[in-house]
N, CA, C and O of each residue as an XYZ file, in Angstrom:
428
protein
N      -9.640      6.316     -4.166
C     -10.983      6.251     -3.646
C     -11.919      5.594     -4.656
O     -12.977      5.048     -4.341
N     -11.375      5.706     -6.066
C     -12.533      5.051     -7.286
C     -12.499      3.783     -6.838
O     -13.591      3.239     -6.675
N     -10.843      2.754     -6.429
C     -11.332      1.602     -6.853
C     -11.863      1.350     -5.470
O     -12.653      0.407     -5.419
N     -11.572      2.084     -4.119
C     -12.214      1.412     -3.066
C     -13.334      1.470     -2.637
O     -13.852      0.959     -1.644
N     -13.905      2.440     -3.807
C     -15.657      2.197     -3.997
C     -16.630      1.033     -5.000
O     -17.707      0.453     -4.862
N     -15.476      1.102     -6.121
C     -16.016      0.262     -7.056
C     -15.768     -1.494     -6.286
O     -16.550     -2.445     -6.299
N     -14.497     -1.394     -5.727
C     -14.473     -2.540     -4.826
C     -15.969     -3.160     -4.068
O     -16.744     -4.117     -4.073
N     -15.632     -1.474     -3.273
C     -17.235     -2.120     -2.207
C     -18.345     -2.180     -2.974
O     -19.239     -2.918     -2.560
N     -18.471     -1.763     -3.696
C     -19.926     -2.628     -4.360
C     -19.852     -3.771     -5.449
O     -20.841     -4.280     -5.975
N     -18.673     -4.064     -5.683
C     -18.188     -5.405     -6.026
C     -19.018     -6.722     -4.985
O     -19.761     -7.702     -5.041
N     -18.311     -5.943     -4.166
C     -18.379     -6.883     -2.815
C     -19.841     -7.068     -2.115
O     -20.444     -8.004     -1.590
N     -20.045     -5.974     -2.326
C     -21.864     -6.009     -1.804
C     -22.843     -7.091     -2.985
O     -23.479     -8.089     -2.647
N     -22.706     -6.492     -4.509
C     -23.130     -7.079     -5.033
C     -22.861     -8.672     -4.898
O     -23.737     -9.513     -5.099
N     -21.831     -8.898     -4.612
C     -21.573    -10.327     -4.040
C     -22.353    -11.245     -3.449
O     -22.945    -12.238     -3.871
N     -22.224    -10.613     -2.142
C     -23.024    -10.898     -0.978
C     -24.388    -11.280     -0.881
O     -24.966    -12.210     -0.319
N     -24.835    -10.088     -1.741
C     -26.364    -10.413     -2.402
C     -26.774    -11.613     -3.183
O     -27.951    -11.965     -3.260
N     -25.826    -12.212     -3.737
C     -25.680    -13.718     -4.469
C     -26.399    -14.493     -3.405
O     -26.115    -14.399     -2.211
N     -27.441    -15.342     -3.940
C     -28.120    -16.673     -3.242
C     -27.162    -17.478     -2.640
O     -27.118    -17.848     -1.467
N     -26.062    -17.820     -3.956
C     -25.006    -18.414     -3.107
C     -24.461    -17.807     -1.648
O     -24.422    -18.298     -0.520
N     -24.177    -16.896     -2.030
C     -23.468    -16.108     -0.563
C     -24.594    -16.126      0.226
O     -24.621    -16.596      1.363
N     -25.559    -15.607     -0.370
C     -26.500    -14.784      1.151
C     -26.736    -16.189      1.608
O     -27.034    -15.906      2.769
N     -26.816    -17.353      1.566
C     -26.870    -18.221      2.255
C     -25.916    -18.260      2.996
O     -26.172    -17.905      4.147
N     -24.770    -18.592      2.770
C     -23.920    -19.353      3.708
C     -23.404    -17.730      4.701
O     -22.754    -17.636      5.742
N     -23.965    -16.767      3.915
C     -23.622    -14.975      5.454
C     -24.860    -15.274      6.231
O     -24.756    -14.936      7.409
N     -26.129    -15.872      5.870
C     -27.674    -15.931      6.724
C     -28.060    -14.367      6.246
O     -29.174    -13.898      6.477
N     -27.383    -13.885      5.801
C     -28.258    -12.429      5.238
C     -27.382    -11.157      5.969
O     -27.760     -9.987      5.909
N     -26.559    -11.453      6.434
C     -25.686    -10.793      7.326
C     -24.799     -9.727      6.445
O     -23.677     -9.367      6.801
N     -25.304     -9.370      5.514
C     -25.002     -8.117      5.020
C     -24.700     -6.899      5.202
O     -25.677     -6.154      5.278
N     -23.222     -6.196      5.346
C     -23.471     -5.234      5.950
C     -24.106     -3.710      5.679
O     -23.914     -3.392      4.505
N     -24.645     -2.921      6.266
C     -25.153     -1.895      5.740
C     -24.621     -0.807      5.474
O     -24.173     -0.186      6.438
N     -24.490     -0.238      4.187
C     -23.435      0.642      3.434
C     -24.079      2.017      3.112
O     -25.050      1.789      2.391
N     -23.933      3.545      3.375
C     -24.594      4.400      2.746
C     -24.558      4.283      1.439
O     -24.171      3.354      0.730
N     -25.077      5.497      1.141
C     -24.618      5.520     -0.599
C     -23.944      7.006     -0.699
O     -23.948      7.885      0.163
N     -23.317      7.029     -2.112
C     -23.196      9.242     -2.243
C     -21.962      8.809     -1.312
O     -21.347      7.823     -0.906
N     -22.026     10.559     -1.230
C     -20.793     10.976     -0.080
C     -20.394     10.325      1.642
O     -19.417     10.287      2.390
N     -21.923      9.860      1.644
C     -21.871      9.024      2.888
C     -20.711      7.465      3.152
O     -19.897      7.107      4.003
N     -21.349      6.841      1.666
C     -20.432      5.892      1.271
C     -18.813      6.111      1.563
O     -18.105      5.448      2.320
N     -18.380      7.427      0.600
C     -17.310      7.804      0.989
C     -16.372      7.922      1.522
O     -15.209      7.581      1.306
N     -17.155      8.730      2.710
C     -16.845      9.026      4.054
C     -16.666      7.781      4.684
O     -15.735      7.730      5.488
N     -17.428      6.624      4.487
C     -17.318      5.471      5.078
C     -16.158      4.670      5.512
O     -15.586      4.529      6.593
N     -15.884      3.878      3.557
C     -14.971      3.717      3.089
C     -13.380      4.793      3.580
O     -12.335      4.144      3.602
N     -13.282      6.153      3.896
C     -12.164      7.190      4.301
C     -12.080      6.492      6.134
O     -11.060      6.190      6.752
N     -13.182      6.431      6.493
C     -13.221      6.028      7.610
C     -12.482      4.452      8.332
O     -11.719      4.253      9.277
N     -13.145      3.578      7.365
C     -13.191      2.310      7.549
C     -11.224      1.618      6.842
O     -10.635      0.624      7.267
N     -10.616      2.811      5.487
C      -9.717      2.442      5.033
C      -8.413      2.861      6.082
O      -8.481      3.793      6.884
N      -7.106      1.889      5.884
C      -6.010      2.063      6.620
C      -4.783      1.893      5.777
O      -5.040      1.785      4.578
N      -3.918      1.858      5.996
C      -2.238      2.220      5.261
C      -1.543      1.179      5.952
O      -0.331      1.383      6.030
N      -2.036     -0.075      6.576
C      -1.186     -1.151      7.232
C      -0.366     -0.245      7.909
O      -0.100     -0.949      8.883
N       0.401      1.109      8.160
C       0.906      1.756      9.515
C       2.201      1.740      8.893
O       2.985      2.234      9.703
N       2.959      1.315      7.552
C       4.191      1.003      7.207
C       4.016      1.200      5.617
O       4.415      0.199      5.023
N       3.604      2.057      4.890
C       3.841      2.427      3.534
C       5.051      2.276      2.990
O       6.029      2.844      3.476
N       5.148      1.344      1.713
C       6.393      1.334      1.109
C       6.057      1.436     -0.323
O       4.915      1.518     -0.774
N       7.013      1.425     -0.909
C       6.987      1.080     -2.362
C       7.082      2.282     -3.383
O       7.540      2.150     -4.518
N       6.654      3.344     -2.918
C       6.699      4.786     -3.362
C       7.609      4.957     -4.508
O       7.532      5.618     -5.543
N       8.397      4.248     -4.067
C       9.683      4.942     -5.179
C      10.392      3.261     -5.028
O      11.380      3.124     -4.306
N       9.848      2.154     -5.699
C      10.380      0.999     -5.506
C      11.173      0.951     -6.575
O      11.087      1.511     -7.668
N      12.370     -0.178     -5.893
C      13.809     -0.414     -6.307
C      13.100     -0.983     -7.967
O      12.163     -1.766     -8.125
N      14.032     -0.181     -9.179
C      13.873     -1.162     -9.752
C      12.549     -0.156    -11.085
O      12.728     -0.199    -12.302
N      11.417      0.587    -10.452
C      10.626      1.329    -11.060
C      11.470      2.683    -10.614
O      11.763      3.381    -11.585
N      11.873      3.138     -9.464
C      11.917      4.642     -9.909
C      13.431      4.958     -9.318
O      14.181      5.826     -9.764
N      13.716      4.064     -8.217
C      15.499      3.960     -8.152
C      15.948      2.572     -8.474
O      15.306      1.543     -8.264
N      17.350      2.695     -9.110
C      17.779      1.623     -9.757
C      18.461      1.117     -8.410
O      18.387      1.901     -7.465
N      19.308     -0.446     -8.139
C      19.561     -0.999     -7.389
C      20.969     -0.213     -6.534
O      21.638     -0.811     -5.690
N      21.148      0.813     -6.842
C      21.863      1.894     -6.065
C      20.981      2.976     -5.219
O      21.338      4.068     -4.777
N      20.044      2.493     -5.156
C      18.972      3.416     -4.583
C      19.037      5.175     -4.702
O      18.906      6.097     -3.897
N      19.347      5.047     -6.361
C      19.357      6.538     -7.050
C      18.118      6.628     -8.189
O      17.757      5.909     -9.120
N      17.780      7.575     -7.758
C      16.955      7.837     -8.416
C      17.184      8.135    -10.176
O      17.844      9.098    -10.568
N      16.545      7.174    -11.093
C      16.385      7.131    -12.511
C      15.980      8.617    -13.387
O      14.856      8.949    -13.763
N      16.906      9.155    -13.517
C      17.082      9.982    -14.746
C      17.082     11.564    -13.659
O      16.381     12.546    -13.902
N      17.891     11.458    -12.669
C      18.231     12.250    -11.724
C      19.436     12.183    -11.274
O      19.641     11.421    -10.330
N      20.457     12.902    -11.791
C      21.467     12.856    -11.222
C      21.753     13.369     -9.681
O      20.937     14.141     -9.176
N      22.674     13.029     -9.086
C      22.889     13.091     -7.529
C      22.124     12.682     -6.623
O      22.523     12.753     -5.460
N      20.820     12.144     -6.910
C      19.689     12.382     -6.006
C      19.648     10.893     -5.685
O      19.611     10.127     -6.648
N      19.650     10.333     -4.327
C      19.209      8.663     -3.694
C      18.356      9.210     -2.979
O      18.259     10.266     -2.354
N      17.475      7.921     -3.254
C      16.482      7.325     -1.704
C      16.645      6.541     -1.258
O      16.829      5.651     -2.088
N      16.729      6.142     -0.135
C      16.981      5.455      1.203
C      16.192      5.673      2.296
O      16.469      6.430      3.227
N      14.695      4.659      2.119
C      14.129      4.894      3.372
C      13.228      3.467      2.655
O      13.407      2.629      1.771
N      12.235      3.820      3.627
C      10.998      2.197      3.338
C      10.536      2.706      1.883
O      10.376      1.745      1.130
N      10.306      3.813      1.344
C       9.831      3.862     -0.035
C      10.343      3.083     -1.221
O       9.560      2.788     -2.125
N      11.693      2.711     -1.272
C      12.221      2.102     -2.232
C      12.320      0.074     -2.045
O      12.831     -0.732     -2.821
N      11.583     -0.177     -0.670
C      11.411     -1.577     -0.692
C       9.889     -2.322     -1.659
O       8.707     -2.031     -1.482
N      10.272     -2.980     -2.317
C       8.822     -3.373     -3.050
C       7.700     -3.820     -2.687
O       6.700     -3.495     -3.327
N       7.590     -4.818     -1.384
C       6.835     -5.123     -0.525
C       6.787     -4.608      0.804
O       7.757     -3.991      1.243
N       5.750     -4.796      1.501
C       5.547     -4.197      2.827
C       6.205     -5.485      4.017
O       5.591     -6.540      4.179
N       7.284     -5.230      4.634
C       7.612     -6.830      5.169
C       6.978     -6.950      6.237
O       6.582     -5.928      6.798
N       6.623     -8.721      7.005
C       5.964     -8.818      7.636
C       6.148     -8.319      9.022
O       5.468     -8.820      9.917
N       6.943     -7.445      9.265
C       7.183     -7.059     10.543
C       7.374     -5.387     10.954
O       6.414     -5.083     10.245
N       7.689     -4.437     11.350
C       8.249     -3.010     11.622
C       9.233     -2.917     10.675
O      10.092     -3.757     10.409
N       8.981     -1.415      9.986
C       9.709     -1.090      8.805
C      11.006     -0.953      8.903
O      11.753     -1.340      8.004
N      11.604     -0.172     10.420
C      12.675      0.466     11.215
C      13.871     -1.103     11.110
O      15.097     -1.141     11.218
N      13.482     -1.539     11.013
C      15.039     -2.427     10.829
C      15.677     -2.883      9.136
O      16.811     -3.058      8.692
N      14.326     -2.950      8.555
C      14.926     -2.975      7.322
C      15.538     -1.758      7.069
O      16.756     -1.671      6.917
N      14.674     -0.675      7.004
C      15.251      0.533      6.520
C      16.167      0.882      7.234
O      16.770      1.780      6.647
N      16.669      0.639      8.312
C      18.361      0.770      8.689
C      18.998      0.030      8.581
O      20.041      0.200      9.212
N      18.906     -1.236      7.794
C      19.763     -1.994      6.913
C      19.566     -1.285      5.549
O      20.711     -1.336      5.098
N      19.063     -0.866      4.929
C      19.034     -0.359      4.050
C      20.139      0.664      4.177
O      21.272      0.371      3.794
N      19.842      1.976      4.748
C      20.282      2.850      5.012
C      22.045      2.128      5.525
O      22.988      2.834      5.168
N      22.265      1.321      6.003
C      23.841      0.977      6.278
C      24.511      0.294      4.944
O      25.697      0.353      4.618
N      23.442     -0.366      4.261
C      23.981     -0.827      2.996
C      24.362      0.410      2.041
O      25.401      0.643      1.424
N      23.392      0.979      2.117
C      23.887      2.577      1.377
C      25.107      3.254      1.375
O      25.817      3.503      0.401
N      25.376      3.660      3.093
C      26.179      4.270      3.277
C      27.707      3.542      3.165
O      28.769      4.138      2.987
N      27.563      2.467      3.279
C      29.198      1.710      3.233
C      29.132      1.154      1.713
O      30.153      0.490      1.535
N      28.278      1.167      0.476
C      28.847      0.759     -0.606
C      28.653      1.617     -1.621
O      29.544      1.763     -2.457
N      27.046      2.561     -1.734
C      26.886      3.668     -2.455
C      27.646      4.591     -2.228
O      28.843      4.715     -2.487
N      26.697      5.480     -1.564
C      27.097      6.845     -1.084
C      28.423      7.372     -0.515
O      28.556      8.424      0.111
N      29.260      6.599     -0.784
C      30.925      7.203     -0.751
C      31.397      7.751     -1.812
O      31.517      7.050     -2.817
N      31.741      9.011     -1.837
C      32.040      9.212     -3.197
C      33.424      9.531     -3.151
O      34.036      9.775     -4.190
């Protein structure tokens, strides 16, 4: 929430630029301040609908999709892809999940 406040008034302060406010015509939008702001920003923010990266390949599971300095323990789901891909999560992550099961997870 810090930086998606410090963001928006990045951005406002922007706007306010001669440069900008010309080419917006003044079209600024109107922002509370305080908790209102907040609330705004909680309101106005979204999760693209497909969160990944949580536990990306590489930072917290190694390319066996096991988790680093945990024995027994894999992940296998959209958390361990590094980017969000441009389409529905559900097919990677059941390629994922089939790559798993036929080369990892046999023990």
């Amino acid at each position: 929430m810090v930086r998606l406040l410090e963001g928006l008034e990045r951005a406002l302060l922007l706007a306010e630029h001669p440069a900008i406010r010309d080419l917006t015509r003044g079209a600024t939008p109107t922002v509370p301040n305080g908790a209102d702001r907040a609330a705004r920003v909680l309101d106005a923010a979204w999760t693209y609908h497909h969160p990944v990266g949580t536990c990306a390949i590489g930072t917290v599971v190694d390319a066996r999709c096991e988790v680093q300095g945990v024995t027994g323990l894999s992940v296998v789901d959209a958390s361990v892809m590094p980017d969000i891909p441009s389409a529905n999560t559900h097919l990677p992550v059941t390629m994922l999940a089939e790559h798993a099961a036929a080369n990892f997870l046999r023990a």
